[in-house]
Backbone as JSON Lines, residues from 0, in Angstrom:
{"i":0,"aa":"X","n":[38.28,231.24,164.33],"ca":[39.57,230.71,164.7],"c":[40.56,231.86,164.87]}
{"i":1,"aa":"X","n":[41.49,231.56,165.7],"ca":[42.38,232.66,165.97],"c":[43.45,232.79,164.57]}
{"i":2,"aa":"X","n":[43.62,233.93,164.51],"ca":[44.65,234.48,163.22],"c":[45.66,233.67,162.58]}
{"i":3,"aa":"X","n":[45.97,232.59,163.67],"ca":[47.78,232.11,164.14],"c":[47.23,230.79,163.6]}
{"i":4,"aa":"X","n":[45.95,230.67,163.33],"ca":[45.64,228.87,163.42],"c":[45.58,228.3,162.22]}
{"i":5,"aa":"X","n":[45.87,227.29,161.82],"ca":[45.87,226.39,160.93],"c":[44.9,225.43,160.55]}
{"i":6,"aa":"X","n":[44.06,225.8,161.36],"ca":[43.26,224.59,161.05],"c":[41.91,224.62,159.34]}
{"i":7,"aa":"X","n":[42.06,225.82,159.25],"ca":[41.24,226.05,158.1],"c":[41.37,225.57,157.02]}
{"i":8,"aa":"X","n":[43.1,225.86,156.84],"ca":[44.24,225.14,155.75],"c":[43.91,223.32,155.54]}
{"i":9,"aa":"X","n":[44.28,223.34,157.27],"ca":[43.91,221.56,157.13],"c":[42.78,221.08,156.69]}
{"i":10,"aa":"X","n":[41.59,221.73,156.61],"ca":[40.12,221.69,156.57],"c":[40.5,221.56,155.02]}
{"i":11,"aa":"X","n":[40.96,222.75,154.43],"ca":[40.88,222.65,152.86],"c":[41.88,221.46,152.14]}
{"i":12,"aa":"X","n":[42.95,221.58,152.37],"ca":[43.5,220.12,152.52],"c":[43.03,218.69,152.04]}
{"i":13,"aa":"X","n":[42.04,218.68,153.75],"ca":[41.68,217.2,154.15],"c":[40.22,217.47,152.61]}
{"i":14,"aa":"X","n":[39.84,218.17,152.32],"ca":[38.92,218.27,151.33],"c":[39.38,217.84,149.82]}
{"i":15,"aa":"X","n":[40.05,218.43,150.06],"ca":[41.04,218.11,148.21],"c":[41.35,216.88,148.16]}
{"i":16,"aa":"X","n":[42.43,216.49,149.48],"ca":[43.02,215.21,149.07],"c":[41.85,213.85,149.37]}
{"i":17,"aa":"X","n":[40.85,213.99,150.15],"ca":[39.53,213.01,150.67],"c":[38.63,212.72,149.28]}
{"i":18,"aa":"X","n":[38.9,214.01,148.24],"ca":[38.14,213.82,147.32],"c":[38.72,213.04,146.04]}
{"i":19,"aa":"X","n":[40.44,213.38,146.33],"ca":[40.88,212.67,144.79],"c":[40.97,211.79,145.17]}
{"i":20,"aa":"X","n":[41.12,210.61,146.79],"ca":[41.22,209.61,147.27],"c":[39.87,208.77,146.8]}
{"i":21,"aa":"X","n":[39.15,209.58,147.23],"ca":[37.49,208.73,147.43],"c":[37.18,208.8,145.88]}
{"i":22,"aa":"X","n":[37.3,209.09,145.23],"ca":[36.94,210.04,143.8],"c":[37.94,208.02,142.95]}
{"i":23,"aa":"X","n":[38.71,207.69,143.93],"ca":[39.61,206.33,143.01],"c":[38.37,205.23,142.78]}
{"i":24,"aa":"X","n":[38.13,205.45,143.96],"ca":[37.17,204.1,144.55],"c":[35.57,203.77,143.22]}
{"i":25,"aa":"X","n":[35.8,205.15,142.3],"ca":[34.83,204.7,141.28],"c":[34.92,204.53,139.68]}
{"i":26,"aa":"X","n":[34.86,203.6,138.89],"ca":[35.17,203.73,137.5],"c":[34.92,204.68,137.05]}
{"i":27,"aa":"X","n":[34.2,205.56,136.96],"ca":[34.11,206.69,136.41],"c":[33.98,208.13,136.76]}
{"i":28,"aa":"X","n":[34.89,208.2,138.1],"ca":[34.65,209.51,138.87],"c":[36.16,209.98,137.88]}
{"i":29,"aa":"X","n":[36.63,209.67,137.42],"ca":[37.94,210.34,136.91],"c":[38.21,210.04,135.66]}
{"i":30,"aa":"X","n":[39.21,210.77,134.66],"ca":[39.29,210.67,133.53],"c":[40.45,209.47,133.59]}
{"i":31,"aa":"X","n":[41.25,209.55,134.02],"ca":[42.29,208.15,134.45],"c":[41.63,206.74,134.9]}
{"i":32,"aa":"X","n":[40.92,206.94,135.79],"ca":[39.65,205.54,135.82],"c":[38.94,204.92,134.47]}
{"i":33,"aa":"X","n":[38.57,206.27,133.9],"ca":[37.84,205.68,132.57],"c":[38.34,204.75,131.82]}
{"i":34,"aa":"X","n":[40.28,205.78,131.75],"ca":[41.05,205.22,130.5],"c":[41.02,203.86,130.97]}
{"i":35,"aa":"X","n":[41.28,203.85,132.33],"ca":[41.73,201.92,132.72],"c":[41.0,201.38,132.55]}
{"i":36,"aa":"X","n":[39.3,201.97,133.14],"ca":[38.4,200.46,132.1],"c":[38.34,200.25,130.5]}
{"i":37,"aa":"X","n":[39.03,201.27,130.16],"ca":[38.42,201.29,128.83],"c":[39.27,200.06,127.98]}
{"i":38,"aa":"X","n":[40.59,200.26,129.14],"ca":[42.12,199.57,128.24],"c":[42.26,198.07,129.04]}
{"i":39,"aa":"X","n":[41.14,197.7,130.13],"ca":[41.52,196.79,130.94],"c":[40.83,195.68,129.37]}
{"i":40,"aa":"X","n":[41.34,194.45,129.54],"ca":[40.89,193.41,128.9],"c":[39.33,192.85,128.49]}
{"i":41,"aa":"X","n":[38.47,192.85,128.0],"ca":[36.9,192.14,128.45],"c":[37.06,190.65,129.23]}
{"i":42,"aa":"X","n":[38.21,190.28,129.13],"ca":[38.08,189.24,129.76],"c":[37.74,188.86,131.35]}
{"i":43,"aa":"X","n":[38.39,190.46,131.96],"ca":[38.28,191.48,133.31],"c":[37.14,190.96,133.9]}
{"i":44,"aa":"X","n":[36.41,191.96,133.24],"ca":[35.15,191.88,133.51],"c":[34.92,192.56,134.97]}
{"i":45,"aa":"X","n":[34.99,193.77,134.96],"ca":[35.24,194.36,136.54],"c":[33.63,194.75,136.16]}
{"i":46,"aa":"X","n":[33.06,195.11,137.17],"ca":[31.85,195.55,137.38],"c":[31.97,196.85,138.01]}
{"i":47,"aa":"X","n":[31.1,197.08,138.69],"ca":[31.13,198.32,140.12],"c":[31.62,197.76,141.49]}
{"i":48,"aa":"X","n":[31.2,196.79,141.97],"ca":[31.4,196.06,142.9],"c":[33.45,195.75,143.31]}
{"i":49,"aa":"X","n":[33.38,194.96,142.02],"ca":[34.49,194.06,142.38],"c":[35.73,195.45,141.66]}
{"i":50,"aa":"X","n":[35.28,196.72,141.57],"ca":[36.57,197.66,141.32],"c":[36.3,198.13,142.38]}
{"i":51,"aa":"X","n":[35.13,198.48,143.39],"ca":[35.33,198.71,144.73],"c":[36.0,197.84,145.63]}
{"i":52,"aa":"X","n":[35.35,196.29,145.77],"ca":[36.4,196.04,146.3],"c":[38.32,195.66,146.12]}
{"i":53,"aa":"X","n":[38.32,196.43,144.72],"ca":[39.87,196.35,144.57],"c":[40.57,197.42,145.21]}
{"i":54,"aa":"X","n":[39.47,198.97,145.04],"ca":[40.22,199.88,145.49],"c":[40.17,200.51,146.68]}
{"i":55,"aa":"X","n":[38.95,200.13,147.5],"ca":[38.91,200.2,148.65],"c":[40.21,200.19,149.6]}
{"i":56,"aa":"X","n":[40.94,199.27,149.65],"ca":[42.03,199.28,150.39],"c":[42.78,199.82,150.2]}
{"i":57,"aa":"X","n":[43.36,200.28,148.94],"ca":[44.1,201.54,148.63],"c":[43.94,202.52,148.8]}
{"i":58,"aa":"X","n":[42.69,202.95,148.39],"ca":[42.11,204.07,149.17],"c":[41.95,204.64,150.64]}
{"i":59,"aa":"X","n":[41.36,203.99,151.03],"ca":[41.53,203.69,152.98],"c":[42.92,204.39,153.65]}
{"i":60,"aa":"X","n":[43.54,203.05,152.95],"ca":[45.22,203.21,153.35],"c":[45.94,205.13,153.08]}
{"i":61,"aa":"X","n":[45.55,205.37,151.78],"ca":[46.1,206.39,151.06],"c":[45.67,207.65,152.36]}
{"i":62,"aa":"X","n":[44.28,207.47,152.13],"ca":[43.24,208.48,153.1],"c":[43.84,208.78,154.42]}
{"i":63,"aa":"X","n":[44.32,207.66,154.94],"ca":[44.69,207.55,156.63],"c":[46.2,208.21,156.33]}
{"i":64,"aa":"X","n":[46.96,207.75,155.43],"ca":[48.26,208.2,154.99],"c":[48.22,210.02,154.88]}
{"i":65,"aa":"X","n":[47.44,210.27,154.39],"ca":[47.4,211.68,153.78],"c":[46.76,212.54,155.22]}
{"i":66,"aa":"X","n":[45.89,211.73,156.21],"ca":[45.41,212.23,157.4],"c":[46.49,212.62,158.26]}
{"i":67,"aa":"X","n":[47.59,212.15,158.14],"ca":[48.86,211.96,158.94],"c":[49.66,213.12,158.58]}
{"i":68,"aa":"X","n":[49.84,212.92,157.21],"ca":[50.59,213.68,156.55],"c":[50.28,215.02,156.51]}
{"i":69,"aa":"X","n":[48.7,215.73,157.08],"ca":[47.87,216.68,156.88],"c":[48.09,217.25,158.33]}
{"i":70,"aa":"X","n":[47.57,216.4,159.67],"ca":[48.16,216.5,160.69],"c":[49.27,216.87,161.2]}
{"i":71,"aa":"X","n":[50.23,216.57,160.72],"ca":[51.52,216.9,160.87],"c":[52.27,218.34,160.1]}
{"i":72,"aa":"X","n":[51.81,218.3,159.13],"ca":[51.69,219.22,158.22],"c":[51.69,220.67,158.62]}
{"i":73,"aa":"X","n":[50.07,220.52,159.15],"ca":[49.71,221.88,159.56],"c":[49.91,221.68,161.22]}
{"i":74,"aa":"X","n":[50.71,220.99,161.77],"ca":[50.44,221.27,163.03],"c":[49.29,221.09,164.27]}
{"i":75,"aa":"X","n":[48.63,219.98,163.58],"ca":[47.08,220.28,164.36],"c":[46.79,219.09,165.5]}
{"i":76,"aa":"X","n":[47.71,218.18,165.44],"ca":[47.85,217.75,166.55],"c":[47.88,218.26,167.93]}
{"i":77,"aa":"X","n":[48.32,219.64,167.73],"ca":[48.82,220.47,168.87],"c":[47.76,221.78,169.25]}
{"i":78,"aa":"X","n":[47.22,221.93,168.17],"ca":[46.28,222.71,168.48],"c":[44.87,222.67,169.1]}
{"i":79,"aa":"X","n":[44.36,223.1,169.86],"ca":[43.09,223.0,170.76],"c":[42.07,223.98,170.34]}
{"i":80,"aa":"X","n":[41.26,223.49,169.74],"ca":[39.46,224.15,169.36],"c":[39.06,224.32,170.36]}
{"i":81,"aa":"X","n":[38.63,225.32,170.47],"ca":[37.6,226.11,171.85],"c":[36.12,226.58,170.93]}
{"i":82,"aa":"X","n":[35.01,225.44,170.82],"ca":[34.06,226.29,170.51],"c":[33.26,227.59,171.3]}
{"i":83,"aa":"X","n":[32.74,228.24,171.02],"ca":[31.81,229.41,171.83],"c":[30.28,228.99,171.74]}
{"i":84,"aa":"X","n":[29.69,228.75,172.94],"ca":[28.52,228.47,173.06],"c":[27.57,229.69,172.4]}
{"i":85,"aa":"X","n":[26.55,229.39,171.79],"ca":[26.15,230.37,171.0],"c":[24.51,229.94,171.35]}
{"i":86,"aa":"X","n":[23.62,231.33,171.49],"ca":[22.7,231.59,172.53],"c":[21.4,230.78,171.17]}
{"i":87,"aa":"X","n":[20.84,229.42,172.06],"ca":[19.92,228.76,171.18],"c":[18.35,228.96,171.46]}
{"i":88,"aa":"X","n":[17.42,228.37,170.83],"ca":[16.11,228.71,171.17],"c":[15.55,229.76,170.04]}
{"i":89,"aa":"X","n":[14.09,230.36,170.79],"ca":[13.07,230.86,169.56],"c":[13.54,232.32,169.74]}
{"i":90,"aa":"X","n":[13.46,232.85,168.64],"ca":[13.45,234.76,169.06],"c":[11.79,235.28,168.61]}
{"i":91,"aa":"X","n":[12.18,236.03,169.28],"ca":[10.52,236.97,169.72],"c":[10.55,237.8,168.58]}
């Protein structure tokens, strides 16, 4: 990438924030998830399933939110990737 570009930033970024996003979506990918099952009621009764489908949509939403926010951010709406064809096949 050229010197001037941003897009690496956004790359690291979209990594961090994709992971504490996606990282919600499971009871026990986080120490804050844990505490909530630990403190939610037995009466709950959340499983795996039905805390996915609670947090799914929050998540989603958050993800697309933070895509925007990342986009804009670094500018990358505006910027144009030029890959370089790079010579394929067997070597001798």
């Amino acid at each position: 990438y050229p010197a001037d570009s941003t897009i690496a930033k956004g790359a690291v970024a979209a990594l961090l924030v994709g992971s504490q996003f996606g990282g919600t979506m499971s009871p026990i990918s986080s120490a804050h998830n844990a505490l909530a099952a630990q403190l939610m009621p037995a009466s709950l009764d959340l499983g795996w399933l039905h805390w996915f489908m609670a947090t799914a949509p929050v998540a989603h939403a958050a993800l697309f939110l933070s895509w925007l926010w990342i986009m804009f951010s670094y500018g990358l709406f505006n910027q144009e990737i030029q890959l370089k064809p790079t010579e394929g096949g067997k070597k001798e």
